[in-house]
Residue frames as qw, qx, qy, qz and C-alpha x, y, z in Angstrom:
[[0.800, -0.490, 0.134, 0.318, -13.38, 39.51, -9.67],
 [0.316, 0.772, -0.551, 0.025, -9.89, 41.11, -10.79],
 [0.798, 0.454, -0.390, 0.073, -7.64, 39.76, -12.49],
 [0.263, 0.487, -0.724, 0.411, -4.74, 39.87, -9.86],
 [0.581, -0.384, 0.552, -0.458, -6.83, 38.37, -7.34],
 [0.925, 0.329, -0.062, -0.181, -6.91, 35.29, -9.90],
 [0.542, -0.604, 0.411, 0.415, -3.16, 35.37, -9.78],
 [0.156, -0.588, 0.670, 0.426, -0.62, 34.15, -12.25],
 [0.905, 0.346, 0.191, -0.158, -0.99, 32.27, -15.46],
 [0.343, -0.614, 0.614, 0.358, 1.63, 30.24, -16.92],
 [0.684, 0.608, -0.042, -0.401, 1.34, 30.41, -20.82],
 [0.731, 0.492, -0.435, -0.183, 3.78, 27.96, -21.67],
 [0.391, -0.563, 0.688, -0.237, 5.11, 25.09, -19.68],
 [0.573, 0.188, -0.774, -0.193, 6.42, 21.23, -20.85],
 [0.598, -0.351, 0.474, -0.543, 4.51, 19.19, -17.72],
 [0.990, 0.071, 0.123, 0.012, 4.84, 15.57, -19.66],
 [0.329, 0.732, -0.577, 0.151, 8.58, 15.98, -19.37],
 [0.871, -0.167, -0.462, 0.022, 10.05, 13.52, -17.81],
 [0.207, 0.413, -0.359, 0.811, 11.84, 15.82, -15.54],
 [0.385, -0.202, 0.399, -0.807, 9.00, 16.12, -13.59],
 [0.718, -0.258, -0.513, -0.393, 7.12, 12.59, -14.01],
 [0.554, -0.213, -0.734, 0.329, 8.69, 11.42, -10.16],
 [0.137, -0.461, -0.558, 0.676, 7.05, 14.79, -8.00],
 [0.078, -0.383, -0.270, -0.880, 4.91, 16.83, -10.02],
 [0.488, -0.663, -0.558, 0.099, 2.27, 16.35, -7.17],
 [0.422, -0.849, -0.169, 0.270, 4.40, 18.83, -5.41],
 [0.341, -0.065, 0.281, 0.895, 5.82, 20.90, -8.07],
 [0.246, -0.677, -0.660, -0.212, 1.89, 21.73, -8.54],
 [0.513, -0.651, -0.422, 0.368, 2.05, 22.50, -4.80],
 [0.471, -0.368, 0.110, 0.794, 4.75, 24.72, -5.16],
 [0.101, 0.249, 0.403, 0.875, 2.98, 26.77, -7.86],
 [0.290, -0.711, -0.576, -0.281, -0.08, 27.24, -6.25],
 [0.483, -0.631, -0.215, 0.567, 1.92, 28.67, -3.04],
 [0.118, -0.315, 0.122, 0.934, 2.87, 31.74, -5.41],
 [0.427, 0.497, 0.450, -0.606, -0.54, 31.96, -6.60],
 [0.039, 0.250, -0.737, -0.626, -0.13, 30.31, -9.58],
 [0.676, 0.238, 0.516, -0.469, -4.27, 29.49, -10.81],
 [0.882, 0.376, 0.159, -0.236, -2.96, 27.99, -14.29],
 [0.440, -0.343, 0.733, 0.389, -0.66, 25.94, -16.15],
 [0.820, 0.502, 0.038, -0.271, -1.18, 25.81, -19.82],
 [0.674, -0.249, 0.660, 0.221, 0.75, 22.37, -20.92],
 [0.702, 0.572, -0.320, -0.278, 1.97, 22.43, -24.29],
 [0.876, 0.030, 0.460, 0.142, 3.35, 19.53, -26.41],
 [0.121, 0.679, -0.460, -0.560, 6.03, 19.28, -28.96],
 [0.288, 0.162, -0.828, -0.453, 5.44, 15.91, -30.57],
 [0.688, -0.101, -0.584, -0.418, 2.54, 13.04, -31.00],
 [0.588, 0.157, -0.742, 0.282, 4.16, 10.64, -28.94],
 [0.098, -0.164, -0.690, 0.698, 3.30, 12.81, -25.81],
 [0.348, -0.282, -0.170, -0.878, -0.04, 14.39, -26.63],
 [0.668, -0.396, -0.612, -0.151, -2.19, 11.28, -24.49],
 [0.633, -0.004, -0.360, 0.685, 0.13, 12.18, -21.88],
 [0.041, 0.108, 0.123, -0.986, -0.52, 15.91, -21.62],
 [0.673, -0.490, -0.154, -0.532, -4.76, 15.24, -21.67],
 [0.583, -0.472, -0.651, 0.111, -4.31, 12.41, -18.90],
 [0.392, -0.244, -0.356, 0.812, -2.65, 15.56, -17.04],
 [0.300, -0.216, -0.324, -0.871, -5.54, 17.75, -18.08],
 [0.697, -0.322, -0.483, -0.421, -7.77, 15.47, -16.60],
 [0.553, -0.078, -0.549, 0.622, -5.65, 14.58, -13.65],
 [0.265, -0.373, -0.212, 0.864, -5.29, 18.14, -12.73],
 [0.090, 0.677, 0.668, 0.296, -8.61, 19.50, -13.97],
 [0.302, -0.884, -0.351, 0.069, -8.81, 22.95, -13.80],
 [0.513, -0.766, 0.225, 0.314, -5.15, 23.80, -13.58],
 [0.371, -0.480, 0.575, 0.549, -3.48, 22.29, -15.90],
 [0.581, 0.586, 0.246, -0.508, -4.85, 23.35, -19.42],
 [0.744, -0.017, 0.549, 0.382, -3.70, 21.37, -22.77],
 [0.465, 0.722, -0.346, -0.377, -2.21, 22.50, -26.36],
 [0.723, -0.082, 0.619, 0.295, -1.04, 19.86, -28.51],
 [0.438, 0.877, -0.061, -0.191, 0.73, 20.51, -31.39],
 [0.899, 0.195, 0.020, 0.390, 4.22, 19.71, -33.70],
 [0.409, -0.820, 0.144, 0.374, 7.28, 21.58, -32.78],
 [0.688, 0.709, -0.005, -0.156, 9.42, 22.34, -35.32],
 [0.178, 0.422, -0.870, 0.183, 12.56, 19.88, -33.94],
 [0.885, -0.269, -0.124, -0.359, 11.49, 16.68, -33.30],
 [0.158, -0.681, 0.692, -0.179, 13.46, 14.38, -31.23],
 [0.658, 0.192, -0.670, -0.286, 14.62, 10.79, -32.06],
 [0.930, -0.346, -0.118, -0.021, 14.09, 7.61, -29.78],
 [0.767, 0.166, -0.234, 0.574, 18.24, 8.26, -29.72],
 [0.520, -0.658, -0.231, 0.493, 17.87, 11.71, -28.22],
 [0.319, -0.351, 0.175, 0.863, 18.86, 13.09, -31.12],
 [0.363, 0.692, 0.596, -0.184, 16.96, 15.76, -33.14],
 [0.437, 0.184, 0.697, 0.539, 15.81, 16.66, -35.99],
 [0.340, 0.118, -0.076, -0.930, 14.00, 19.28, -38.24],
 [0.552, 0.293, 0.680, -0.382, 10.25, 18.32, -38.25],
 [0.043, 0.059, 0.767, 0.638, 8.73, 16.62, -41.41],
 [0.556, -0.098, -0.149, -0.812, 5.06, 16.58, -42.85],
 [0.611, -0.247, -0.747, -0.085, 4.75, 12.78, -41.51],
 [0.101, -0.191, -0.622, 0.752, 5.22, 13.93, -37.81],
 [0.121, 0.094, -0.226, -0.962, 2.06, 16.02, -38.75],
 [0.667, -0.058, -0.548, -0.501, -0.17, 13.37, -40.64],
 [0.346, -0.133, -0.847, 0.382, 0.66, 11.12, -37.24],
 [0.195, -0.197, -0.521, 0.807, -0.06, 13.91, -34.87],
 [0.267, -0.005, -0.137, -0.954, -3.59, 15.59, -36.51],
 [0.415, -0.286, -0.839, -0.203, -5.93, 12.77, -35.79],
 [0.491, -0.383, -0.663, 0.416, -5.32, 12.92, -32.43],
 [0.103, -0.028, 0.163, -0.981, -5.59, 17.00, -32.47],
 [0.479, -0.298, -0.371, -0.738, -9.16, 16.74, -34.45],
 [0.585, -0.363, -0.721, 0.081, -10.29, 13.77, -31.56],
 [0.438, -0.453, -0.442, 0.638, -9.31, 16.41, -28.78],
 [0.162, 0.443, 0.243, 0.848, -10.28, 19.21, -30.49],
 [0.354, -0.722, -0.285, -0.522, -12.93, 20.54, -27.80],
 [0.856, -0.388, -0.149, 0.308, -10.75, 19.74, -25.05],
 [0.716, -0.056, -0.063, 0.693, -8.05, 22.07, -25.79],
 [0.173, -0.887, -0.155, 0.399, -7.00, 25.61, -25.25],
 [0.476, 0.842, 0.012, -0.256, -4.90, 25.67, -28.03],
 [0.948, 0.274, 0.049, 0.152, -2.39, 24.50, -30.76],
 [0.233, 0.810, -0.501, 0.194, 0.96, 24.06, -29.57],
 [0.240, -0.732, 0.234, 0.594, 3.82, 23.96, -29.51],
 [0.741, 0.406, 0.347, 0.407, 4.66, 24.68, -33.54],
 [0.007, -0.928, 0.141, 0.344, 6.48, 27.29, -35.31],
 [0.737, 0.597, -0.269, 0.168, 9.82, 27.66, -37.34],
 [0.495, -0.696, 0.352, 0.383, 13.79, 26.90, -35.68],
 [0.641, 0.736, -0.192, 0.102, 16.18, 28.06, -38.37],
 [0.537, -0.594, 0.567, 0.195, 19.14, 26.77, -35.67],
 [0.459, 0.581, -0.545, -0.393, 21.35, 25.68, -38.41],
 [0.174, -0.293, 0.940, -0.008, 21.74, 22.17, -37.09],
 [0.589, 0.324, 0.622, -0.402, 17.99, 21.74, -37.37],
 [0.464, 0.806, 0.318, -0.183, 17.47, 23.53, -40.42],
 [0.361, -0.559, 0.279, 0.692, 20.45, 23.73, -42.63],
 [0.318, 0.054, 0.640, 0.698, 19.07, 23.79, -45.88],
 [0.417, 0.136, -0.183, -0.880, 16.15, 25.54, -47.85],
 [0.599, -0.129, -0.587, -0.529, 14.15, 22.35, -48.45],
 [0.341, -0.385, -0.734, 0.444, 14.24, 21.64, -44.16],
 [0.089, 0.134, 0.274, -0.948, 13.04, 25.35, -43.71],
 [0.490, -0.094, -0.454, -0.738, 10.34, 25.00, -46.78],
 [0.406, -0.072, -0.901, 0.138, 9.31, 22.06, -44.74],
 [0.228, -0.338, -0.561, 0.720, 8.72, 23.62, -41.51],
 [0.185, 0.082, -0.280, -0.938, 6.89, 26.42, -43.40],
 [0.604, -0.120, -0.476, -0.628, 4.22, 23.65, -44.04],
 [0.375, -0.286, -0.846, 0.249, 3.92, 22.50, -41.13],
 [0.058, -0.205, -0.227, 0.950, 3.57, 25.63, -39.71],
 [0.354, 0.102, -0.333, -0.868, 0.90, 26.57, -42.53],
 [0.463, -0.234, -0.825, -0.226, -0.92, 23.25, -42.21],
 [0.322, -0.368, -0.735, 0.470, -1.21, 23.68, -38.12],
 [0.174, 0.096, 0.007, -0.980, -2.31, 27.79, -38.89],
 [0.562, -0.114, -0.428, -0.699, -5.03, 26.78, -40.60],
 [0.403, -0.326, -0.787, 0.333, -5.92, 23.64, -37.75],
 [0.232, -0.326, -0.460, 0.792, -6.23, 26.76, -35.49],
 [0.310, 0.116, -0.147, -0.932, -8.28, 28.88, -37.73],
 [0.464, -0.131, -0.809, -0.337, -10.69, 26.30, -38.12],
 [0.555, -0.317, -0.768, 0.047, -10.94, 25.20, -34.98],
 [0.291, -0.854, -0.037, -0.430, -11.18, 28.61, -33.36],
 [0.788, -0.561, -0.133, 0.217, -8.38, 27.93, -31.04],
 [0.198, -0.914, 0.303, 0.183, -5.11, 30.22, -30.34],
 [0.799, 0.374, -0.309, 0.355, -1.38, 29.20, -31.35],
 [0.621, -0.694, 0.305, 0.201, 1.24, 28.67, -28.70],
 [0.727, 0.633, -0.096, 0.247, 4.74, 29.38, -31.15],
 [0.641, -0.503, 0.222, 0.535, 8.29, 28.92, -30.73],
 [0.700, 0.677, 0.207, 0.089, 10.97, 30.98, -33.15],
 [0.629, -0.583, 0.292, 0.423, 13.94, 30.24, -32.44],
 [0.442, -0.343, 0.489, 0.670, 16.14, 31.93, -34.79],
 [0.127, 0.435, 0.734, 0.506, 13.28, 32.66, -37.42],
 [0.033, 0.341, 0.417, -0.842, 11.72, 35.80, -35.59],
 [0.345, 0.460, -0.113, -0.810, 10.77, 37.69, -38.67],
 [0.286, 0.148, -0.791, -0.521, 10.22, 34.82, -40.52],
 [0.141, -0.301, -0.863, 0.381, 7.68, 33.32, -38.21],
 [0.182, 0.481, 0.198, -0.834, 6.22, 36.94, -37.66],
 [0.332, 0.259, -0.549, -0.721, 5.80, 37.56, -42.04],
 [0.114, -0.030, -0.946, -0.304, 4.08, 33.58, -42.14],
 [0.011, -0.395, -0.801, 0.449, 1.68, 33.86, -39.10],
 [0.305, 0.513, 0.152, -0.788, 0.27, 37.42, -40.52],
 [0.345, 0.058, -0.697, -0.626, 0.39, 35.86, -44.30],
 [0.126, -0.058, -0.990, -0.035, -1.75, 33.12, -42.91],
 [0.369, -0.493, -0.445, -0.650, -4.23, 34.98, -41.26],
 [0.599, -0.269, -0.688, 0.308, -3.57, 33.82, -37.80],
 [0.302, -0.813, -0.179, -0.464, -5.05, 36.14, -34.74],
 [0.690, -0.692, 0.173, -0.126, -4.87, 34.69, -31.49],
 [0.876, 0.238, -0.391, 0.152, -1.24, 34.28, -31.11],
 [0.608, -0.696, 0.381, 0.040, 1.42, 34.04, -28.17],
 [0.713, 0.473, -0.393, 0.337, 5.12, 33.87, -29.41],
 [0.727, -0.678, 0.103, 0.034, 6.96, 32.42, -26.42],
 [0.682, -0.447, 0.330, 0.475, 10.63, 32.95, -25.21],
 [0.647, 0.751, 0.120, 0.052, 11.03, 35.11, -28.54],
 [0.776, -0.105, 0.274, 0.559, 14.72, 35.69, -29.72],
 [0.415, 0.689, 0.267, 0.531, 14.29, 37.85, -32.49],
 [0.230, 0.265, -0.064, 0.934, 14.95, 41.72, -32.54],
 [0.203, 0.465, 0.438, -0.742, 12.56, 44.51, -30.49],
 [0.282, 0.349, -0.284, -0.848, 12.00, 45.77, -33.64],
 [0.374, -0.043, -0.736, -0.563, 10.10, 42.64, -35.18],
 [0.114, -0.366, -0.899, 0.211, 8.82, 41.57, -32.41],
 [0.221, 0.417, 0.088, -0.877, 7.04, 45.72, -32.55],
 [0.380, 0.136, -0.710, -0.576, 5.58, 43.96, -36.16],
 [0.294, -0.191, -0.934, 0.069, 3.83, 41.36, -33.78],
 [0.034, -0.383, -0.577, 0.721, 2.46, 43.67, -31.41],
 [0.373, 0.388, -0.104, -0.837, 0.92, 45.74, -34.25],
 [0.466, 0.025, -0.726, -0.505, -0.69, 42.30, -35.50],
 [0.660, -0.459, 0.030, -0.594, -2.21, 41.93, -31.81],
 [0.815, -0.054, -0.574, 0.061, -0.04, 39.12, -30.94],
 [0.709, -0.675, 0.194, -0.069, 1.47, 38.32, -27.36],
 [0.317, 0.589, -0.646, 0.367, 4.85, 37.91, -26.40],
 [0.819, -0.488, -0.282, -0.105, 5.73, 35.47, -23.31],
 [0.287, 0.700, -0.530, 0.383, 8.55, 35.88, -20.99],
 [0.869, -0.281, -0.393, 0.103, 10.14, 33.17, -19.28],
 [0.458, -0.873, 0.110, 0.124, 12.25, 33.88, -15.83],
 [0.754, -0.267, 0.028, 0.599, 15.60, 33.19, -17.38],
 [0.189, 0.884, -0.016, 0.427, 15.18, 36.90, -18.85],
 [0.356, -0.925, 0.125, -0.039, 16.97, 37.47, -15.43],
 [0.788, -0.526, 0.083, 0.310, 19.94, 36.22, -16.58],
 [0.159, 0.950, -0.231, -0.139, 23.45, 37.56, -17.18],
 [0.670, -0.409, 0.592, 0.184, 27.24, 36.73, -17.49],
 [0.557, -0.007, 0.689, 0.463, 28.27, 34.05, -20.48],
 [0.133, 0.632, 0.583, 0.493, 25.07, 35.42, -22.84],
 [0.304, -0.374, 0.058, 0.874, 25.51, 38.44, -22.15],
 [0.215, 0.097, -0.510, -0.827, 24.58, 39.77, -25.78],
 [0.266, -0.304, -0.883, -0.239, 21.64, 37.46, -25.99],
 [0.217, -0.588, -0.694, 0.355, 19.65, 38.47, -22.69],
 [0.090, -0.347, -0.163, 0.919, 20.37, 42.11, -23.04],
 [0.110, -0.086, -0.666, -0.733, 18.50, 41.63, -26.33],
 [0.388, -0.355, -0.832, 0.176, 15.80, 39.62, -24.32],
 [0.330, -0.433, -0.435, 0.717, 15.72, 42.73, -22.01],
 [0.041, 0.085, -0.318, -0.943, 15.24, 45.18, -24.71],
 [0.211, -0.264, -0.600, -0.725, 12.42, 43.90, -25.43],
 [0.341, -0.703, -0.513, 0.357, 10.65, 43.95, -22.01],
 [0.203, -0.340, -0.030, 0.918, 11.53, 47.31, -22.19],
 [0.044, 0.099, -0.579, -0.808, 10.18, 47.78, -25.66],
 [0.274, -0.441, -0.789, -0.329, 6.74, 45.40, -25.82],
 [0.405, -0.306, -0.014, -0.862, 3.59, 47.51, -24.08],
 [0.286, -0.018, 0.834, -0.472, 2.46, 45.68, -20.64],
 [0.660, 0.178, 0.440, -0.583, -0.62, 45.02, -22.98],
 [0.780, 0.447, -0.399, -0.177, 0.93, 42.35, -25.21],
 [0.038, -0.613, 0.707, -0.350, 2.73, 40.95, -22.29],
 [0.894, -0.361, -0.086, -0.252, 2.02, 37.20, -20.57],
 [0.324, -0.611, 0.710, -0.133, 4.06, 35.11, -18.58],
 [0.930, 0.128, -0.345, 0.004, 5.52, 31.51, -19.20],
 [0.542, -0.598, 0.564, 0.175, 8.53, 29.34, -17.52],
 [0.729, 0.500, -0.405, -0.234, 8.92, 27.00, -20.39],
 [0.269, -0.579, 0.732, -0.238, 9.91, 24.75, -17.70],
 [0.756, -0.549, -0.090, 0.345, 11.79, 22.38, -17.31],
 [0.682, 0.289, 0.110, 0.662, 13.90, 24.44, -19.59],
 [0.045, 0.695, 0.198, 0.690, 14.50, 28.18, -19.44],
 [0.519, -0.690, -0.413, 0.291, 14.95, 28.77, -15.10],
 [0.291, -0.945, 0.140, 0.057, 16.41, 31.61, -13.53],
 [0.409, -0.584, 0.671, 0.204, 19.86, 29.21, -13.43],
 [0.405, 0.483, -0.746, -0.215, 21.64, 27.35, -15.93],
 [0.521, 0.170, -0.835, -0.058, 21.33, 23.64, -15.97],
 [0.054, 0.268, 0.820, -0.503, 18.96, 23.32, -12.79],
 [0.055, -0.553, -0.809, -0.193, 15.18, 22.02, -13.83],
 [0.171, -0.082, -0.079, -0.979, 13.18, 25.02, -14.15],
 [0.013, 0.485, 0.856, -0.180, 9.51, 24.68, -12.22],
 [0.010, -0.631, -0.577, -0.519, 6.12, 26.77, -12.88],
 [0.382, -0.767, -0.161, 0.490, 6.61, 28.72, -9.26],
 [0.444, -0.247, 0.228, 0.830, 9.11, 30.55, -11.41],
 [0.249, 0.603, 0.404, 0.641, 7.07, 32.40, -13.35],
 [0.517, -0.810, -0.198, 0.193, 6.58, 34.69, -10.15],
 [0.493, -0.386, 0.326, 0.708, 10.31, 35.58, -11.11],
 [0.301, 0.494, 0.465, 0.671, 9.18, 36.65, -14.66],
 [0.138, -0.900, -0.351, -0.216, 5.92, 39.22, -13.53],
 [0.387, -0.788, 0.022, 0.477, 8.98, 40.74, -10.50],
 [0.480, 0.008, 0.359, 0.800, 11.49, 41.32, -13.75],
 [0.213, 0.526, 0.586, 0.579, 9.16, 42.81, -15.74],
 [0.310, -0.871, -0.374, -0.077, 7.75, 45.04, -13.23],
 [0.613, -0.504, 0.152, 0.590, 11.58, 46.02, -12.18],
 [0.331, 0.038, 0.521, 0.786, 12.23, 47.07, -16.05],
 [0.025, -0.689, -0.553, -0.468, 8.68, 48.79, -16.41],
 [0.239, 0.034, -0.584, 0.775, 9.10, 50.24, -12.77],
 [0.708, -0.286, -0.220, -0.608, 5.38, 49.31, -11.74],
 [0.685, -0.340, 0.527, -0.370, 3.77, 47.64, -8.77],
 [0.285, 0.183, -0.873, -0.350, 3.95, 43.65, -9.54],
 [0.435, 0.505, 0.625, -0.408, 0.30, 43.37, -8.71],
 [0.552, 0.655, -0.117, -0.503, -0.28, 45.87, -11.95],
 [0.076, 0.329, -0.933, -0.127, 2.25, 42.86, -13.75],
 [0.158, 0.183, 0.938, -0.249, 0.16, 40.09, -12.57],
 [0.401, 0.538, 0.290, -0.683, -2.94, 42.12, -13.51],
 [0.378, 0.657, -0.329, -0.563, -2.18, 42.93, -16.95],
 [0.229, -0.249, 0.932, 0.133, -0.69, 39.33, -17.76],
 [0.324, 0.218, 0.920, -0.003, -3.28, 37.70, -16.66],
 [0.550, 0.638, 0.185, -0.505, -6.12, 39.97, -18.56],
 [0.221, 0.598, -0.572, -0.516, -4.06, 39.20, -21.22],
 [0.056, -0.107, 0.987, 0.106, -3.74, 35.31, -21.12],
 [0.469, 0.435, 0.494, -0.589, -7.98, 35.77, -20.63],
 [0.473, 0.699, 0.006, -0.536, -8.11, 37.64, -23.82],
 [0.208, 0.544, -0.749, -0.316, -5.30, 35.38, -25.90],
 [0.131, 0.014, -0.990, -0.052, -7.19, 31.93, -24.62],
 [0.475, -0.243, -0.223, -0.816, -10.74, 32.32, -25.12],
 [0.786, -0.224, -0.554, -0.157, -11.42, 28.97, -23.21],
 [0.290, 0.136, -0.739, 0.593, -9.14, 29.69, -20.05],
 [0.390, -0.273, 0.223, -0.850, -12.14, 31.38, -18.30],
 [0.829, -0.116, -0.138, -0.530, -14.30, 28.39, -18.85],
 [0.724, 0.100, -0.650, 0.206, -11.76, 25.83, -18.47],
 [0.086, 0.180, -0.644, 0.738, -10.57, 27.23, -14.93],
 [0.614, -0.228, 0.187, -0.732, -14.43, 27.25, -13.54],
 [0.799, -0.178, -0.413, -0.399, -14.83, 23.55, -14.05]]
């Protein structure tokens, strides 16, 4: 069977938000109508990881799990924080207990946003998490789903020091040029639909754009990173949207968006050794 007749995969999406705990039944719906055949749920802290299997199990088949430590954790106040090595020791039982269950370990990575991370001994931190959760993944034969906000090249330099293969750096920030350092270490890039926007960020997207331009349709996959990241500002981004990513990308490559959809998904195949098997059961 080809790939495009498989449709869309969506390589990075928050589904135990609470954004979406009162209709996800038919936000589902609404992905499947643009031939969306996966959802791979990542996790940024402990707290939700039970959460994102019962939706695994719920939605068997569809919606595929990563659990893992993000590198901003957020307080019972709402406000957040750079991540520590306890978040970590909490949050690695529960990986090793699901370990055969998952498609792979995320969300983790580095944000150098200065609020998170304003000093050298929050970054050094984050570094070991980062390094602690690499190795999780080498172990356990299982991909990395990575954020890197503000930490491109630094993210890029750790993941290759570490040894890490299978990797998918979503909603990247950085420059074309490092992210060209990623591509030439086999990693994947993900691109969520607000690439299509313009206006206030300006400077930011065009960057964003460059690098669709720049990354080779065969390091390419698709995410929403919804609810965040839509098409619009400040209105709840759903997995249908990723349909809006594959039409950008194909607009800036100026290819069919079947050959989009193709390529993706072979890609997401070849970056999540388990999707094939998960999606049959």
């Amino acid at each position: 069977m080809r790939a495009a007749a498989l449709g869309l995969v969506d390589c990075h999406c928050h589904l135990s938000d609470p954004d979406f705990d009162r209709d996800l039944d038919d936000v589902l719906e609404e992905a499947k109508k643009v031939n969306v055949m996966a959802l791979v749920a990542v996790a940024e802290h402990s707290g939700e990881f039970e959460k994102i299997m019962q939706l695994s199990e719920r939605y068997n088949g569809f919606v595929l799990p990563c659990l893992g430590v993000h590198p901003v954790q957020e307080l019972s106040s709402g406000e957040q924080r750079s991540v520590t090595l306890k978040d970590l020791e909490v949050a690695l039982p529960i990986i090793e207990h699901y370990k055969d269950r998952l498609l792979a370990i995320g969300e983790v990575g580095l944000d150098f946003t200065p609020r998170f991370a304003g000093t050298d001994e929050q970054k050094e931190e984050q570094r070991q998490v980062l390094i602690q959760q690499i190795q999780l993944a080498k172990r356990l034969n299982l991909p990395l789903n990575v954020h890197s906000r503000s930490a491109g090249r630094p993210t890029i330099s750790l993941l290759r020091e570490q040894g890490a293969e299978k990797v998918l750096l979503h909603a990247f920030d950085g420059r074309p040029s490092v992210a060209m350092e990623g591509v030439r270490a086999g990693y994947f890039f993900s691109i969520p639909p607000s690439i299509i926007r313009s206006g206030q960020v300006i400077l930011f997207f065009s960057k964003k754009q460059k690098l669709v331009k720049q990354l080779p349709l065969t390091s390419i996959c698709l995410e929403t990173d919804s609810p965040a990241l839509g098409p619009e500002k400040q209105v709840r981004n759903e997995p249908r949207n990723v349909s809006i990513s594959a039409e950008y990308i194909a607009q800036v490559k100026g290819i069919p968006v079947e050959e989009v959809v193709e390529a993706t998904t072979k890609n997401a195949l070849k970056l999540f050794p388990r999707l094939q098997h998960l999606l049959r059961k």
